[in-house]
N, C-alpha and C positions, 0 to 999 in steps of 0.2 A: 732916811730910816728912823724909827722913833723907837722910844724906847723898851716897849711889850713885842719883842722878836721870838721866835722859837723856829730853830730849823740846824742845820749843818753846814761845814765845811767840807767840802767835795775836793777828792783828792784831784790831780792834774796831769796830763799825760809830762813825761820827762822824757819823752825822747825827739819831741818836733816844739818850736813853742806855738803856745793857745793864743787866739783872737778871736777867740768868739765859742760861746756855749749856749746851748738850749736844754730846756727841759720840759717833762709834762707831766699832769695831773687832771683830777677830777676835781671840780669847783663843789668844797660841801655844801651840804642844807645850811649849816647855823653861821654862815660869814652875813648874812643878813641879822639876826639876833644879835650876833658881837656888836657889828657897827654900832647899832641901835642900843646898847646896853653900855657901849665903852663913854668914856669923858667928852674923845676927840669926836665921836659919832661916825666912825668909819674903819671898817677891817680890810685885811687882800685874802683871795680864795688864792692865794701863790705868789712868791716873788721870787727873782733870780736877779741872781748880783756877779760882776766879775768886777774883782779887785785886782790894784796893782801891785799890791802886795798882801801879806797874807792877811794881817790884821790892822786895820787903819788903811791911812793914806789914799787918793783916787779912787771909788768905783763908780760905776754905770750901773742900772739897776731897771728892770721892769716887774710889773705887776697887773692883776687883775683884782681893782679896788672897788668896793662899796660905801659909797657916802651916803651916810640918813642925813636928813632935815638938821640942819646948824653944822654939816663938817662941813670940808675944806670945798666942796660942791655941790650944786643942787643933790637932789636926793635920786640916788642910779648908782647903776653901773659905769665903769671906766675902766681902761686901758690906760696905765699910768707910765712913762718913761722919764727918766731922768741923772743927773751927774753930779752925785757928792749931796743926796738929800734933796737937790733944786730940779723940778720937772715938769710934766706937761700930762693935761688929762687929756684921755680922748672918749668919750661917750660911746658906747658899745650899744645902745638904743634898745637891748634886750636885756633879759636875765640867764645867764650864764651857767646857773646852779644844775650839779651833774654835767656838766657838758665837761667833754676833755681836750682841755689847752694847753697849746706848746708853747712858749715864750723864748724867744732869739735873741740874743744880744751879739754884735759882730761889728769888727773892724776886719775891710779889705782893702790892698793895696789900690785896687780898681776903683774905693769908692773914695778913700782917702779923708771919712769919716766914719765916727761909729754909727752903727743901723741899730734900731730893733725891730722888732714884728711879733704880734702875736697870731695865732691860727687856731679857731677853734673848729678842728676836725669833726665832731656831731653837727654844727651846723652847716661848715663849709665857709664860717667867714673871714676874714684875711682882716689884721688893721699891721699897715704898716707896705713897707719898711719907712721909718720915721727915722731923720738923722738927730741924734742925740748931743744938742749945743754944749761945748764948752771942753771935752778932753781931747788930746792930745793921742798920739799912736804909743801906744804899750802894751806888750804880752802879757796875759792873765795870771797871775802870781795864787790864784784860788777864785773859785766859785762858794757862793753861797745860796743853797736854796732854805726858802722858808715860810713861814706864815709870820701877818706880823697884824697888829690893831692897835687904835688910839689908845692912848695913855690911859689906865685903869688900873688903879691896886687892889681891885674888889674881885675874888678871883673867881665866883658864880658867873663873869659875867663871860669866860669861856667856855661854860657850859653846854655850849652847841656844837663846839668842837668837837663832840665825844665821837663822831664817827671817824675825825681824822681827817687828815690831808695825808695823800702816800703820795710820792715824787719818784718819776722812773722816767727812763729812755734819756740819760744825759751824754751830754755827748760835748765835744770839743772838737773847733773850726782852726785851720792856720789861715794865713795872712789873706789867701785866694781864695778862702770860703768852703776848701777841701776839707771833710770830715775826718779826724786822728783819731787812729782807734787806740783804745786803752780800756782798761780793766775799772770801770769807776766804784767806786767805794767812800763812807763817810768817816772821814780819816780826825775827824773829832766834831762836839755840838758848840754848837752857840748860844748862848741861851741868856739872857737877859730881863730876867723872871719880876714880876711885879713881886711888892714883900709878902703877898699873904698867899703866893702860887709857886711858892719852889717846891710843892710834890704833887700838883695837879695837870701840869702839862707834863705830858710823856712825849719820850722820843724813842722810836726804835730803829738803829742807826743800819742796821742791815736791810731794810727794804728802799728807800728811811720814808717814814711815815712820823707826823704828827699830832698826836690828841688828847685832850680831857682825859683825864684818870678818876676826875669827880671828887671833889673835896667838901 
């Protein structure tokens, strides 16, 4: 994860333990703009994180990334996974924008690694499940859903965010891939503001949704 994040802390069911969470969204217009306007040359139209504790220490982490020309891969779309920041592109060979994507992250006892998968429901297409190298089996201590983009203190360069990213339909798996029901709720934000954007990105932690307030 780098360091211009904006998103929440998703509360956790407490009566079965979590191994596994998904969530979904609509990929906006301006995650192509950001890429192209940020330092690093690449934004996520979403990511989800399960930690193993609440703040720091082990997570796993997917995403739906746009790299322009000089980031971290040719210039597309990708399906990003990975463990503790270190991960794996996968080329999604279309453009994404509007489409609404679910993103999984899961450990089963059955598979005795962590999986992820994304699904993009408008189109029909599946990438995954992918096993995620490097962690070990542990119950989810919190979720984190968010948007995030290369490193930039120039805060115009969010400006295409202004329609937002809204995250819904989250949900929590135990060990066997069974879905735990609970009440989910953004039970506090994360925010990790470039210097000249601490009143430009909004969060509104009841839907929760993500955007440009325009500065």
């Amino acid at each position: 994860m780098a360091n211009n994040q904006f998103g929440f802390i998703m509360t956790k069911p407490t009566t079965t333990d979590a191994y596994g969470n998904t969530v979904s969204f609509n990929v906006p217009n301006g995650i192509v703009g950001i890429a192209t306007n940020s330092a690093g040359k690449w934004a996520t139209g979403g990511n989800l994180v399960a930690k193993k504790s609440l703040i720091g220490g082990e997570y796993v982490e997917c995403s739906v990334t746009y790299s322009h020309t000089g980031g971290p891969q040719s210039q597309g779309w990708y399906f990003w996974y990975g463990y503790n920041g270190s991960g794996t592109y996968i080329s999604l060979g279309y453009d994404p924008t509007g489409h609404n994507i679910r993103l999984d992250l899961s450990y089963r006892s059955s598979w005795g690694v962590w999986k992820t998968k994304m699904y993009d429901s408008t189109s029909g297409i599946t990438k995954g499940w992918y096993t995620i190298s490097g962690p070990s089996a542990w119950k989810i201590a919190s979720s984190w859903i968010m948007f995030e983009a290369g490193d930039n203190s120039i805060c115009i360069t969010y400006s295409p965010l202004s329609s937002g990213i809204t995250f819904n339909n989250m949900w929590y798996f135990d060990i066997n891939g069974n879905q735990i029901w609970f009440t989910p709720s953004a039970s506090s934000s994360i925010n990790n503001n470039p210097p000249t954007c601490s009143s430009c990105i909004s969060r509104n932690t009841s839907t929760p949704k993500v955007s440009y307030s325009g500065c």
